[in-house]
C-alpha positions, 0 to 999 in steps of 0.5 A: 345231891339236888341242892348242890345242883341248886346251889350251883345252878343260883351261884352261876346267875346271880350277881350281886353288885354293891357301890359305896360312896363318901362325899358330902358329909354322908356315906351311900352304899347301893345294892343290886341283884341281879338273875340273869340280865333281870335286876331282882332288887335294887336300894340304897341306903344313906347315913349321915357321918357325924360330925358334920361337913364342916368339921375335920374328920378324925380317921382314929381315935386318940386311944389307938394313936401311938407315941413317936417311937423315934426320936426328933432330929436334933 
């Protein structure tokens, strides 16, 4: 079938590259497309990550925290 010729053709010359960073309190993600050797579109997006740089973050919630399941050493 012509679209998946297409399809194929699309799939072997485009790359699309994403970066993510996290520092300074914020997260940045940046997104390349690129056909061939030639960039298409090229942005970055950042969000703030809340709480502030100052305060501690938390990696989960207390909700999905469990309770020691072995006991302490005496």
């Amino acid at each position: 079938m012509w679209w998946k010729a297409i399809a194929r053709w699309i799939r072997n010359r485009v790359d699309v590259d994403v970066d993510l960073d996290i520092e300074d309190g914020a997260l940045a993600v940046e997104l390349t497309l690129k056909l061939g050797q030639v960039t298409v579109f090229t942005e970055r997006f950042e969000w703030p990550i809340p709480g502030g740089p100052d305060k501690p973050k938390k990696l989960r919630s207390k909700a999905a925290r469990r309770k020691r399941v072995v006991p302490k050493a005496a």
